[in-house]
N, C-alpha and C positions, 0 to 999 in steps of 0.2 A: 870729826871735822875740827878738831879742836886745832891742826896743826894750822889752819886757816887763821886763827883767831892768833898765831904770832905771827902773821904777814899783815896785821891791821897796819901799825905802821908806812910799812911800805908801800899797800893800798892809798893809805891817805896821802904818801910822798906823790905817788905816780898820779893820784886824780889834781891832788893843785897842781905839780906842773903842767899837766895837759891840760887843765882849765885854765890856767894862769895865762900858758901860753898863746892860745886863741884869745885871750881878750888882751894881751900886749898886739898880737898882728891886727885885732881889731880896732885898738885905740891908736895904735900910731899914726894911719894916716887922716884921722882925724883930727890929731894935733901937729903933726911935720907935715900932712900932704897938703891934699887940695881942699880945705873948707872949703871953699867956696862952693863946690860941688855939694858937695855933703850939706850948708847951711840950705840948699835951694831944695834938696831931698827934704829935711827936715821942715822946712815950710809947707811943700805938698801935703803931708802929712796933718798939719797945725801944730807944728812946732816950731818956739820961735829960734830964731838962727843962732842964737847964743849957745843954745843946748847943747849944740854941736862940741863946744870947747866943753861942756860939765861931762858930757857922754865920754868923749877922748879921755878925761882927765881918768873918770872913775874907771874906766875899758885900762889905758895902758898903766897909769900905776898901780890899781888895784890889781890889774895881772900880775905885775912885778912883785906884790906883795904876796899872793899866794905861791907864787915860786918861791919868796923864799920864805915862807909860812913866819910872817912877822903881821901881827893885829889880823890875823888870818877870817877872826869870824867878825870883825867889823868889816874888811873888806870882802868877805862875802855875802853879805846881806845887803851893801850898794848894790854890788853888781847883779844879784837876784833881784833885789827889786827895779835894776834899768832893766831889766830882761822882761820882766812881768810888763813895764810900762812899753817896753817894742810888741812886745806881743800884741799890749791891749791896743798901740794907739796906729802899728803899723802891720803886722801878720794875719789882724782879725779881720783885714777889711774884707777879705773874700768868706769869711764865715765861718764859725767852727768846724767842718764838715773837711774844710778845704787844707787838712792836716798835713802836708807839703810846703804850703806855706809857714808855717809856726812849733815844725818839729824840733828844728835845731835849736832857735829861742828857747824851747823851754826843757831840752837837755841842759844847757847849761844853765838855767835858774835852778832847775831842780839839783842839780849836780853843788852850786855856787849856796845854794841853802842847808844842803848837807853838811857842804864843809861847816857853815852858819854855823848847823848846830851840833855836830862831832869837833869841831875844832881844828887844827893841824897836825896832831898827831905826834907822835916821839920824836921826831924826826924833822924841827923845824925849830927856828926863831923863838917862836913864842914858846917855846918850852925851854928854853935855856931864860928866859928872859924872865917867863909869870910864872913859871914852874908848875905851866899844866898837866893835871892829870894825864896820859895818856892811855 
């Protein structure tokens, strides 16, 4: 299997864009759409309506930064840990049991912690820039 292990790269290319990219479509309308909607969401919850603008901020630009794998594992450790915090303070309220609710959260925490901690791979920003290993 070793021919596997020269596709890491491209592995790591293709999961930040697909990660990246659901949290660019998830942060934008929470900074270009309707707050307003979204701050009344996050109050049901007990969260206060500001959040709304930190969630948008770290969702579409941290996406954008795993696209282009630039500070790739600072912006995947935001975005793991807003994941863990939807999970805890919004997915959990019907119960761990009720694993429908809280599957896709925590694909992408798990997915957004990997990159954490493999990095962005040969194939990004951060490797022309900090000359990471890949």
């Amino acid at each position: 299997m070793y021919f596997l292990e020269k596709l890491k790269p491209l592995g790591l290319l293709l999961l930040r864009w697909g990660v990246g990219a659901i949290f660019v479509v998830h942060g934008y309308p929470k900074l270009f759409g309707d707050a307003r909607r979204a701050m009344d969401f996050f109050a049901s919850v007990g969260l206060p309506g500001w959040a709304v603008y930190v969630a948008g901020v770290v969702e579409f630009f941290g996406g954008w930064l795993l696209v282009a794998g630039l500070f790739t594992r600072i912006a995947s450790i935001l975005l793991a840990g807003e994941m863990a915090m939807a999970i805890w303070k919004v997915h959990l309220s019907e119960g761990v049991l009720a694993w429908d609710e809280y599957q896709f959260p925590l694909a992408l925490a798990v997915a957004a912690f990997a990159l954490a901690t493999c990095g962005a791979g040969a194939i990004s920003v951060d490797k022309l820039i900090f000359r990471e290993k890949a």
